[in-house]
GUMARVEX-206002 format. One line per field, with one value per residue (C-alpha): residue number from 0; residue in one letter; x, y, z. Coordinates in steps of 0.25 Angstrom, whole numbers, plus 2048, in hexadecimal, padded with zeros to 3 digits. Each point is the difference from the previous one (the first is absolute). Layout:
REM GUMARVEX-206002
vonu (NUM,...)
tise (a,...)
east (X,...)
north (Y,...)
up (Z,...)
REM end
This chain:
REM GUMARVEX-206002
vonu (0,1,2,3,4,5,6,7,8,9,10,11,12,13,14,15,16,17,18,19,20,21,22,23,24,25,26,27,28,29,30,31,32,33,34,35,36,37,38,39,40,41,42,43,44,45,46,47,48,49,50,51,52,53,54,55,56,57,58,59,60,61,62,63,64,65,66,67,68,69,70,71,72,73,74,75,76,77,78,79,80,81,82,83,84,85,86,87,88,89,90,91,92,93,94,95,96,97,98,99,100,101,102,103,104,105,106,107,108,109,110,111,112,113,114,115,116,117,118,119,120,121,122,123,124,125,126,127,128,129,130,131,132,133,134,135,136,137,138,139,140,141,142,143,144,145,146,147,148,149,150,151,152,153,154,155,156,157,158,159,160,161,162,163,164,165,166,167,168,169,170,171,172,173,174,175,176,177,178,179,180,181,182,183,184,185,186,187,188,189,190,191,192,193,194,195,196,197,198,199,200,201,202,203,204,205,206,207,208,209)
tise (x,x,x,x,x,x,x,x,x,x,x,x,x,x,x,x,x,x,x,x,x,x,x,x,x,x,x,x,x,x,x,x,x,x,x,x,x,x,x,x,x,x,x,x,x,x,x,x,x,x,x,x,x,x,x,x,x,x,x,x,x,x,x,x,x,x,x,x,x,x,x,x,x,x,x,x,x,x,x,x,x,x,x,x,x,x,x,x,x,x,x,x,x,x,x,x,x,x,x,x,x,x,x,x,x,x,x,x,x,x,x,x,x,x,x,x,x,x,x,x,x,x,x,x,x,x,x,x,x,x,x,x,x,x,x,x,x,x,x,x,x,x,x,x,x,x,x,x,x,x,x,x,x,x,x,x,x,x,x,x,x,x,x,x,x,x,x,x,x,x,x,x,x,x,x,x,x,x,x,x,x,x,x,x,x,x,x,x,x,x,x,x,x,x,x,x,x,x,x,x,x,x,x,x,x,x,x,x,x,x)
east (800,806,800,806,801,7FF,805,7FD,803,800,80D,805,7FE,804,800,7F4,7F9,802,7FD,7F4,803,7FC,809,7F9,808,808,807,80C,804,80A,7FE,800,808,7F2,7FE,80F,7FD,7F3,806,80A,7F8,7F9,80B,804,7F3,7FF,80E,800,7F5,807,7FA,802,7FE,7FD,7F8,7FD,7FB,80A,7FF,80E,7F8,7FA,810,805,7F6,804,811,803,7F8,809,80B,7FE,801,7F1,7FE,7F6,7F8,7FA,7F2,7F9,7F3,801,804,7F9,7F2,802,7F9,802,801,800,80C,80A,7F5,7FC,7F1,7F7,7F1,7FF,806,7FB,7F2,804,808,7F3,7F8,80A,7FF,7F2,800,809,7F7,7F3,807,805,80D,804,800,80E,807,806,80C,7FE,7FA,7F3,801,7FA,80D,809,7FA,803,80E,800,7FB,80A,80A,7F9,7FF,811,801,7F6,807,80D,7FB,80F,7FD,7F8,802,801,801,7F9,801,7F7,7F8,7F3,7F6,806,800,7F2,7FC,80A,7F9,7F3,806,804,7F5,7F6,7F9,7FB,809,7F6,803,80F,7FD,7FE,80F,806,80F,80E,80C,807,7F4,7FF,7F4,804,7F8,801,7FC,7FC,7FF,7F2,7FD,808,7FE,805,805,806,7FA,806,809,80B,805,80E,7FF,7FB,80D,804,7FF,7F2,803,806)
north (800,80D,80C,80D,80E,80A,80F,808,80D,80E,804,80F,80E,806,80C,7FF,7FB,80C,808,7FA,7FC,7F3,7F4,7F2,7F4,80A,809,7F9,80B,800,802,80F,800,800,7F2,7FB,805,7F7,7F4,800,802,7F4,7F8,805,7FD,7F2,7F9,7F8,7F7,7F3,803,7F5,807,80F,803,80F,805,802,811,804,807,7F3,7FB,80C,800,7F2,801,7FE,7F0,7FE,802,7F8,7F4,7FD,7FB,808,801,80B,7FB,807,7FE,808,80D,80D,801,807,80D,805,80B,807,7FB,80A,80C,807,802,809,803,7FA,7F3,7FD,801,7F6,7F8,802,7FA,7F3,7FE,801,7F3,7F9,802,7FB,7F3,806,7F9,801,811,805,80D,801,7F7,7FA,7F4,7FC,7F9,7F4,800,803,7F5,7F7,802,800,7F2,7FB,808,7FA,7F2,801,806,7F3,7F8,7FD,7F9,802,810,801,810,809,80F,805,80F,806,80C,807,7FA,7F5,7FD,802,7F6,7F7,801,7FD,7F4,7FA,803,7FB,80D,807,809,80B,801,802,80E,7F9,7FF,80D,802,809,800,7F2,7FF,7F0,7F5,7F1,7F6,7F2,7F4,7F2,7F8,804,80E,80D,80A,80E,800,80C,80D,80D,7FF,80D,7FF,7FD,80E,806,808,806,80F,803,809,7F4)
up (800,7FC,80C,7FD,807,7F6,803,7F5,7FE,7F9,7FA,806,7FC,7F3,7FB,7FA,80A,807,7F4,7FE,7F2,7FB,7FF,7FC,7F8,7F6,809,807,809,80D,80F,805,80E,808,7F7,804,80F,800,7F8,80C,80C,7FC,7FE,80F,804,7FA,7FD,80C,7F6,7F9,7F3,7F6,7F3,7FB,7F4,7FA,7F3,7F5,804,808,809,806,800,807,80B,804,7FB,810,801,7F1,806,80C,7F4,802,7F1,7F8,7F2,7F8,7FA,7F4,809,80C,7F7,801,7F7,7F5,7FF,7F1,7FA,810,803,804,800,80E,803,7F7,802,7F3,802,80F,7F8,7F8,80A,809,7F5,7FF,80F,7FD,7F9,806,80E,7F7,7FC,7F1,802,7F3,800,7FF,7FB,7F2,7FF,80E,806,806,80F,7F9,7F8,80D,806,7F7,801,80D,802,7F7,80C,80A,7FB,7FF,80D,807,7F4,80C,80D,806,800,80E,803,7F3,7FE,7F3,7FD,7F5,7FE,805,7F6,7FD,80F,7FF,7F8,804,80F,7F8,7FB,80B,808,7F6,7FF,7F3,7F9,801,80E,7FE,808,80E,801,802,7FE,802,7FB,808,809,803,7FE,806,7FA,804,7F9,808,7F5,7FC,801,801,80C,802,80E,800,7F7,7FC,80B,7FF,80D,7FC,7FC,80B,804,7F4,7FC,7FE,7F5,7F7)
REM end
């Protein structure tokens, strides 16, 4: 019987992050120092865990955030499948009134079960999710791996929460998100439970102002 301890978590701040410019699949950007400083406070918080095995998206800034566990030696594997969703012809732009009505539209949708809605050029959460079943069934593929850390990114996460937890897609909203804020999700064999949910208290005492 497999049983596995999943942490999974978002990779740190970015520069666009804080800009509030959109990122998604297409834009492979790197850690701001606020993202370094979380991606280390983490790692301070939680490197007393015997992780067997590491998996991020193939985006640096899922990498950088967890360097600290690689160099350790825990072994560790980019998959294709936890990557960011892709968000089109948007990606690299800040927030407009025009396109927050159109994003408001999609997220529309996507809330009324219109999973296959997605921004020119990007992809819809049915098409995320489809990836990310092929990452899960890798990551569950190794019964030897008892305790992993995945690091992705905020919608992805979200869907892979639905995933895992057997909820719809359309209620990818329930599971809110910062930059490296930690969900803990076991598996008994059977079923997947969050044990642990949004939890950000390994960054508790850094700067408020990061």
């Amino acid at each position: 019987m497999v049983q596995k301890t999943l942490y999974i978590i978002r990779h740190g701040q970015t520069d666009l992050n804080k800009q509030g410019v959109i990122q998604g699949r297409g834009i492979n950007s790197d850690l701001n120092d606020a993202g370094r400083k979380q991606g280390a406070a983490f790692f301070n918080t939680y490197q007393h865990i015997a992780f067997d095995k590491i998996y991020i998206s193939e985006l640096k800034r899922t990498q950088q955030t967890i360097q600290q566990f690689i160099d350790l030696g825990i072994p560790y594997q980019k998959l294709a499948g936890l990557d960011e969703l892709a968000w089109g012809i948007y990606e690299g732009h800040a927030a407009t009134p025009e396109n927050r009505v159109i994003f408001k539209q999609v997220m529309t949708d996507w809330q009324e079960g219109r999973l296959d809605s997605k921004f020119e050029g990007g992809e819809s959460p049915n098409e995320v999710a489809t990836r990310e079943k092929e990452a899960l069934d890798e990551i569950m593929s190794h019964p030897d791996e008892k305790t992993v850390l995945i690091c992705m990114h905020g919608r992805a996460m979200r869907l892979f929460l639905c995933l895992l937890t057997g909820l719809p897609l359309t209620k990818m909203d329930e599971f809110p998100h910062q930059n490296v804020i930690l969900y803990k999700v076991t598996y008994d064999g059977s079923r997947f439970e969050i044990t642990e949910s949004n939890n950000s208290e390994h960054l508790q005492n850094l700067p408020a102002d990061l």
